[in-house]
C-alpha positions in Angstrom: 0.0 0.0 0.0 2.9 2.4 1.0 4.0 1.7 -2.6 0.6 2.9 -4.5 0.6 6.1 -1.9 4.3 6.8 -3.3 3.5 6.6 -7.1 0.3 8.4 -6.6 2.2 11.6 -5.3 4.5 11.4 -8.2 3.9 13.8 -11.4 3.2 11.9 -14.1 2.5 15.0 -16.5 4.8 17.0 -19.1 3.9 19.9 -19.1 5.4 22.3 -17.0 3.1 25.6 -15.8 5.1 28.0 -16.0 3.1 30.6 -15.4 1.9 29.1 -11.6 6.2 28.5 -11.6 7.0 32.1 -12.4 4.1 33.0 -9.9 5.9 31.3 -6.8 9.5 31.9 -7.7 8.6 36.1 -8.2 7.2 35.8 -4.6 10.0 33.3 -2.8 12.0 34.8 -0.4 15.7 34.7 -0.4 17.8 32.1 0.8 19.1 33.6 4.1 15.4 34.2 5.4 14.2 30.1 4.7 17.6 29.6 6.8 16.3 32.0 9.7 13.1 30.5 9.1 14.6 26.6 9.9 16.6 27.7 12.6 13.7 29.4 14.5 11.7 26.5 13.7 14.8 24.3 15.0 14.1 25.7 18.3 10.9 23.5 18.8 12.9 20.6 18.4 13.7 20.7 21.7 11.3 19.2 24.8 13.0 21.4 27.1 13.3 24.5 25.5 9.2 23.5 24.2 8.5 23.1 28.1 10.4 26.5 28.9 8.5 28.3 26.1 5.3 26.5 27.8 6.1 27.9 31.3 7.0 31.6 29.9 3.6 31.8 28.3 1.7 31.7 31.0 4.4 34.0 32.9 7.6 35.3 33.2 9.9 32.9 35.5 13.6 33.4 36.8 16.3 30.3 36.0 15.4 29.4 39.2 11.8 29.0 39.3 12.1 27.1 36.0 14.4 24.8 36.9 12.0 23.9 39.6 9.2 23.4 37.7 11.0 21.4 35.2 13.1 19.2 37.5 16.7 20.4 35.8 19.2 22.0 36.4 20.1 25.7 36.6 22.8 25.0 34.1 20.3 23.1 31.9 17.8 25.7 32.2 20.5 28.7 31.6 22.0 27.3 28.6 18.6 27.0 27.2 17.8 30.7 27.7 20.9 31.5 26.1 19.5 30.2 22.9 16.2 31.3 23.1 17.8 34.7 23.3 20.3 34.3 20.6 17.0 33.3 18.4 15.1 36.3 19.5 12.4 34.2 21.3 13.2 35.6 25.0 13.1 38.9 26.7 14.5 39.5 30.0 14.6 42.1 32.9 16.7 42.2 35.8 15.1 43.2 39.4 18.3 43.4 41.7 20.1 40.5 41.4 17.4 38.5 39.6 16.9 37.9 35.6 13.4 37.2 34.5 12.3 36.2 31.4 9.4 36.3 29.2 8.4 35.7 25.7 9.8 38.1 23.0 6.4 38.7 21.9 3.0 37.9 20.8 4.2 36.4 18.0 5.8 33.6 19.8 2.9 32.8 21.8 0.4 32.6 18.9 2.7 30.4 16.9 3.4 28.3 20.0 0.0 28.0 20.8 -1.3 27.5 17.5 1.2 24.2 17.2 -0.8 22.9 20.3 -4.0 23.5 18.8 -2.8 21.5 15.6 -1.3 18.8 17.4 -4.7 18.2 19.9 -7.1 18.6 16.8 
């Protein structure tokens, strides 16, 4: 069956459209923004830094407090932050001697949150 499913999805025309072509490739982006594009996506290949992104939508948590509620480490949990903020998907603050973070921005938390709706339809 896997086999029938394999040819079915296989073009079995010659004709090219080129005009539906020429359509998509005057609107494609440029390389560098599909690579910025995979590495933020790359970022949810993580169940740590998914569980962290979890915890900061609902609110804004110190390392401590995370490590807490995710059983790790401070290390664990800090080196995650660190590349949630090198991808832009982390803010923090500091209050005295405490850093809290949040989510960068709505953005985050709709495309999060739309990801859980998808995978719990």
């Amino acid at each position: 069956m896997k086999e029938t499913n394999e040819r079915e999805s296989l073009c079995d025309c010659d004709v090219i459209h080129g005009d539906a072509v020429e359509k998509v490739r005057g609107k494609m982006p440029k390389s560098d923004e599909f690579n910025r594009l995979s590495t933020f996506f790359k970022v949810f290949g993580d169940s740590t830094r998914v569980k962290i992104i979890w915890a900061l939508d609902e609110q804004e948590l110190c390392v401590c407090d995370l490590a807490v509620l995710l059983n790790a480490s401070k290390s664990a949990i800090s080196h995650q932050l660190s590349f949630l903020k090198q991808t832009n998907l982390v803010n923090f603050r500091r209050e005295g001697k405490v850093v809290f973070y949040s989510l960068a921005d709505d953005h985050i938390k709709n495309i999060f949150e739309a990801g859980r709706e998808h995978i719990n339809e």
